[in-house]
VMD Tcl script that draws the C-alpha trace (Angstrom):
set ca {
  {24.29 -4.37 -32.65}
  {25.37 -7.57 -31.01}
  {28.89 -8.41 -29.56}
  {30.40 -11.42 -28.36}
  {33.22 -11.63 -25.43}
  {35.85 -14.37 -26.18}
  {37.57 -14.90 -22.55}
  {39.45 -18.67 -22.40}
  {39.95 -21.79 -24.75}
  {40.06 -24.92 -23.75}
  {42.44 -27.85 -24.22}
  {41.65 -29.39 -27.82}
  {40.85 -25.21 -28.99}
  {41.33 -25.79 -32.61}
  {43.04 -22.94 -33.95}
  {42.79 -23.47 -37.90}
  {39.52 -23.26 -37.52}
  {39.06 -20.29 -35.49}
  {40.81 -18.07 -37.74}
  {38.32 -19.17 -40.45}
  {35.05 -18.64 -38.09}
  {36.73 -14.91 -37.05}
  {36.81 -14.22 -40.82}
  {33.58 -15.81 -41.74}
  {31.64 -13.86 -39.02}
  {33.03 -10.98 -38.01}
  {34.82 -9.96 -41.20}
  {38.36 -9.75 -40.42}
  {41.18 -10.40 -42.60}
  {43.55 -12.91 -42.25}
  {46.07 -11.40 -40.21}
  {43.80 -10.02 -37.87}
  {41.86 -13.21 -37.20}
  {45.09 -14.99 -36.73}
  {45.83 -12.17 -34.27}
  {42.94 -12.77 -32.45}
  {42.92 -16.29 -32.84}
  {46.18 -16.00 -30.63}
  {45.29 -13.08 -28.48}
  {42.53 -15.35 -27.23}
  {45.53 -17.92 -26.57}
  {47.42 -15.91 -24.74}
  {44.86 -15.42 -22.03}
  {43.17 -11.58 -23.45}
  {39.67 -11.01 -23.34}
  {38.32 -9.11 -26.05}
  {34.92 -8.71 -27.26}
  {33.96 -8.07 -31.34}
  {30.68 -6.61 -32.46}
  {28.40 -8.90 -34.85}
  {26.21 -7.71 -37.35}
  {22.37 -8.70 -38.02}
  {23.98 -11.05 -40.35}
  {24.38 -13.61 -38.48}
  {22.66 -14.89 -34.86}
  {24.73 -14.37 -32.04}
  {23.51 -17.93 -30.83}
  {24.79 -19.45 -34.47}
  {28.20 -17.72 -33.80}
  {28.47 -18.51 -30.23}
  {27.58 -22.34 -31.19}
  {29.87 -22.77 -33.52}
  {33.14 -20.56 -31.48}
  {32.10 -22.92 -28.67}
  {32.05 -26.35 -30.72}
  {35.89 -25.83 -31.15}
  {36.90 -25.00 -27.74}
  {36.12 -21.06 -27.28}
  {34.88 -19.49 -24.41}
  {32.55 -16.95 -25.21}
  {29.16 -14.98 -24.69}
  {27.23 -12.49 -26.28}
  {26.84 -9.26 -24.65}
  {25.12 -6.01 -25.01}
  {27.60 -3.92 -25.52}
  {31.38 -3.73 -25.29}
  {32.01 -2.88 -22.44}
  {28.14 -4.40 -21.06}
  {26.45 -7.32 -19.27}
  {26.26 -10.63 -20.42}
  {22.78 -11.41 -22.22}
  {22.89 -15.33 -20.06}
}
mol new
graphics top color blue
foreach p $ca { graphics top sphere $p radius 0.5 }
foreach p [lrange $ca 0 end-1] q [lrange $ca 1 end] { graphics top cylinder $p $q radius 0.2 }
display resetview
């Protein structure tokens, strides 16, 4: 299994939109990607793990296209794959 580590936004982080992607690729309800949506805001790190549905480069393109800052990982609490 794959994970990515969200750690920072940047100015312009569009937030609508991030609460979509969380739901869209990691399967989390509303409420929970709003939660993280705004965790990530606040300044936590977190990491989430992503199934073999999706590539971790897709997801990590597309969290990174609206101001995310993120990498895949090897596990949660592992090394960065970059």
């Amino acid at each position: 299994m794959n994970y990515v580590l969200f750690y920072g936004w940047q100015v312009g982080y569009r937030k609508f939109t991030s609460v979509q992607l969380f739901q869209d690729f990691f399967q989390l309800s509303m409420g929970d990607a709003y939660d993280r949506t705004h965790s990530l805001l606040s300044g936590e790190t977190f990491s989430l793990p992503l199934d073999d549905t999706y590539s971790v480069d897709e997801v990590i393109s597309q969290f990174r296209a609206i101001g995310a800052l993120c990498r895949p990982i090897n596990s949660p609490h592992g090394t960065a794959w970059e």
